[in-house]
N, C-alpha and C positions, 0 to 999 in steps of 0.2 A: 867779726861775725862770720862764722864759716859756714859751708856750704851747705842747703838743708836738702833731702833726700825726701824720695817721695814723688808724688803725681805733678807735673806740671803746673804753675797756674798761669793765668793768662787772660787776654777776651776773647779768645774765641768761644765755639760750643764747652759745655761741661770743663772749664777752664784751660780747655788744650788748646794749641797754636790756632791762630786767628784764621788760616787757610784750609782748616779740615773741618770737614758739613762729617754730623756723625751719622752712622748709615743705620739703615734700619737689621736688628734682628734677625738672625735666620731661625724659620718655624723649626721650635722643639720638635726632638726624634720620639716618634711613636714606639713603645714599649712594648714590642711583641712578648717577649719571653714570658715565659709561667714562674709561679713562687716555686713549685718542684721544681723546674730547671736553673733558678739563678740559687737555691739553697745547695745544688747537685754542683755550681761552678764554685760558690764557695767556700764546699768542703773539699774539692779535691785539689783547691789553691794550695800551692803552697809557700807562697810567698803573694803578702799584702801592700797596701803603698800607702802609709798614711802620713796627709796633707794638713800640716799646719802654718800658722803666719808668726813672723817673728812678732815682735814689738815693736819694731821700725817698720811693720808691716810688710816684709819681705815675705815671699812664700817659699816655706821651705816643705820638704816631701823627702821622707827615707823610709827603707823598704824593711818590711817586719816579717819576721819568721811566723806562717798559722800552725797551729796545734789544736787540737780540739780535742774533746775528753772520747770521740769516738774513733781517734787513728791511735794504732799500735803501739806507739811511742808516748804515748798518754796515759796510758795502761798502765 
């Protein structure tokens, strides 16, 4: 039987070691920006980060070239 990967289990809280009390949440970040300005941040990205989970549930994230049919190079 070999080694299996993945979240701990256990008795403690949410099956993690027995000596950690899980702590409360920090209050979600309030959302100032406008739909104009966060549409205005990501057209002139030019470089994206998209976050995916393996199968084994590892999180993987690699960086993507943006293009859009409104920049030069699109044309």
């Amino acid at each position: 039987m070999g080694r299996q990967r993945g979240r701990p289990h256990g008795p403690g809280p949410a099956g993690g070691p027995p000596d950690r009390v899980p702590q409360p949440r920090p209050p979600r970040p309030r959302l100032t920006g406008s739909w104009p300005e966060a549409r205005r941040l990501l057209e002139d990205a030019e470089l994206y980060w998209l976050a995916t989970v393996r199968a084994d549930g590892r999180p993987h994230v690699t960086p993507l070239i943006g293009v859009s049919p409104r920049t030069p190079m699109a044309r």
